[in-house]
C-alpha positions as CSV (number, residue, x, y, z in Angstrom):
1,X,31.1,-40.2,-53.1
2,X,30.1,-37.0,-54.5
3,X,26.9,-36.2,-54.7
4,X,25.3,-35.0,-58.4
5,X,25.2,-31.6,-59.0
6,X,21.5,-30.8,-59.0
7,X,21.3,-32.1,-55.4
8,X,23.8,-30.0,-54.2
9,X,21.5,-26.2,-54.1
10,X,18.8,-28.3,-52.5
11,X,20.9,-29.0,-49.9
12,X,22.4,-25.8,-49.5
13,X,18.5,-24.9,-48.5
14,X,17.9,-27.6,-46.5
15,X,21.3,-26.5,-44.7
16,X,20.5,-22.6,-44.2
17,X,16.6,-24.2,-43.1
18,X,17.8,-26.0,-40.4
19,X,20.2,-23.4,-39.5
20,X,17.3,-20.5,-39.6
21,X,15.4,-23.3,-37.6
22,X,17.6,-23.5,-34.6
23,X,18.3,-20.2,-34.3
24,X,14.4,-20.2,-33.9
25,X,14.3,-22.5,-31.6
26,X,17.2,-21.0,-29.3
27,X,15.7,-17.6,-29.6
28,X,12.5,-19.2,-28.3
29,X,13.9,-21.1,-25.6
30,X,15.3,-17.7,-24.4
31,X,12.1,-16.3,-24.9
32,X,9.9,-19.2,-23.0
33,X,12.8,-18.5,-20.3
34,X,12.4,-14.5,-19.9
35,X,8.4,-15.2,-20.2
36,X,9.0,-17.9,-17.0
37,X,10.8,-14.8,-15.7
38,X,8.4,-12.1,-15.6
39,X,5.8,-14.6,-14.8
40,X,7.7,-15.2,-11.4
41,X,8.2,-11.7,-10.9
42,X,4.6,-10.9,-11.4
43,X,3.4,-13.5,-8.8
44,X,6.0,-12.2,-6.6
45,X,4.9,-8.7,-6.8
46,X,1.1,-9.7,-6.5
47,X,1.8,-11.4,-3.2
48,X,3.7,-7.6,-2.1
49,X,0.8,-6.2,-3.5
50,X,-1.8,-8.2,-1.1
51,X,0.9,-7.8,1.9
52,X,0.8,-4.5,1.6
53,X,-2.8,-4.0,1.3
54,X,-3.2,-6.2,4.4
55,X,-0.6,-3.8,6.3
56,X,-2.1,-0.9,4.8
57,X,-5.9,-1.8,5.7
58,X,-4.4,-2.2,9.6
59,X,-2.1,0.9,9.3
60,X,-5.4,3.1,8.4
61,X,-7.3,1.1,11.2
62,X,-4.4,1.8,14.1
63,X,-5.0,5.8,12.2
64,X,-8.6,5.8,12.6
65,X,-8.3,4.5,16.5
66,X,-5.9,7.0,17.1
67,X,-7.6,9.6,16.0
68,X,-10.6,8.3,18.2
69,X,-8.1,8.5,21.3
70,X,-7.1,11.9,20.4
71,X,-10.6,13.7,20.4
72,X,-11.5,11.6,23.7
73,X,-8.8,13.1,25.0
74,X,-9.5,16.0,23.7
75,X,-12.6,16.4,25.1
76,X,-11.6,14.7,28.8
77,X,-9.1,17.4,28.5
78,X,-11.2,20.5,27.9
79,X,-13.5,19.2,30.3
80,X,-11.1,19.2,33.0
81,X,-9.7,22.4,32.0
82,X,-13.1,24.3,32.6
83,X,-13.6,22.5,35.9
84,X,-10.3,24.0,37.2
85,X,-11.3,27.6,35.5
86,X,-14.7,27.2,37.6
87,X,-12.8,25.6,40.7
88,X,-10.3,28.8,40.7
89,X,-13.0,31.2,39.5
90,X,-10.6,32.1,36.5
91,X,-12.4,33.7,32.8
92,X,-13.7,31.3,31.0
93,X,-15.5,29.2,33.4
94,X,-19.3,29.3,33.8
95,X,-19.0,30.9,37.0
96,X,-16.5,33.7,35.9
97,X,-19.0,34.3,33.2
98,X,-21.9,35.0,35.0
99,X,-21.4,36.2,38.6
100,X,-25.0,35.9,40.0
101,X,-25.2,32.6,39.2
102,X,-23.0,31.2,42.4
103,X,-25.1,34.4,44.2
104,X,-28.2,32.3,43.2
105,X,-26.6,29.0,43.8
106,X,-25.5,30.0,47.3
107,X,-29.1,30.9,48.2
108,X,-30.5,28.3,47.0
């Protein structure tokens, strides 16, 4: 049966409309795809994100108690050093420093 000829451009639109149309629809359904993608990604990197703040916020705390250790140390350290200077009577100590004071502490 063929079809009269003023149908036939109609048609011819009709044909290249649903053709434009599911080449829309692929190109969306690609799209939707990449978007479910990236969403994925994103949640991924958030949760790297908030693991690594969470290591990070422990790393600086082990830092911070280090540090603490170091200048106790530090100090228990320099301490002992200037009790051996004053046990040995070496410069530096008190005693080095001012003779008459283990005079006055003798007499006393």
């Amino acid at each position: 049966m063929k079809l009269p000829d003023r149908l036939d451009a109609p048609l011819k639109r009709l044909s290249a409309a649903l053709d434009h149309l599911e080449a829309a629809a692929e190109r969306r359904s690609i799209a939707d795809a990449r978007r479910a993608d990236l969403e994925e990604e994103l949640a991924v990197m958030q949760d790297d994100r908030s693991r690594l703040a969470v290591e990070l916020d422990g790393a600086a705390a082990r830092t911070r108690k280090l540090e603490e250790a170091n200048l106790e140390v530090a100090r228990r350290l320099s301490r002992t050093s200037e009790a051996i200077r004053a046990v040995l009577g070496e410069p530096g100590s008190p005693e080095a420093l001012d003779p008459d004071a283990s005079d006055a502490d003798a007499e006393g």
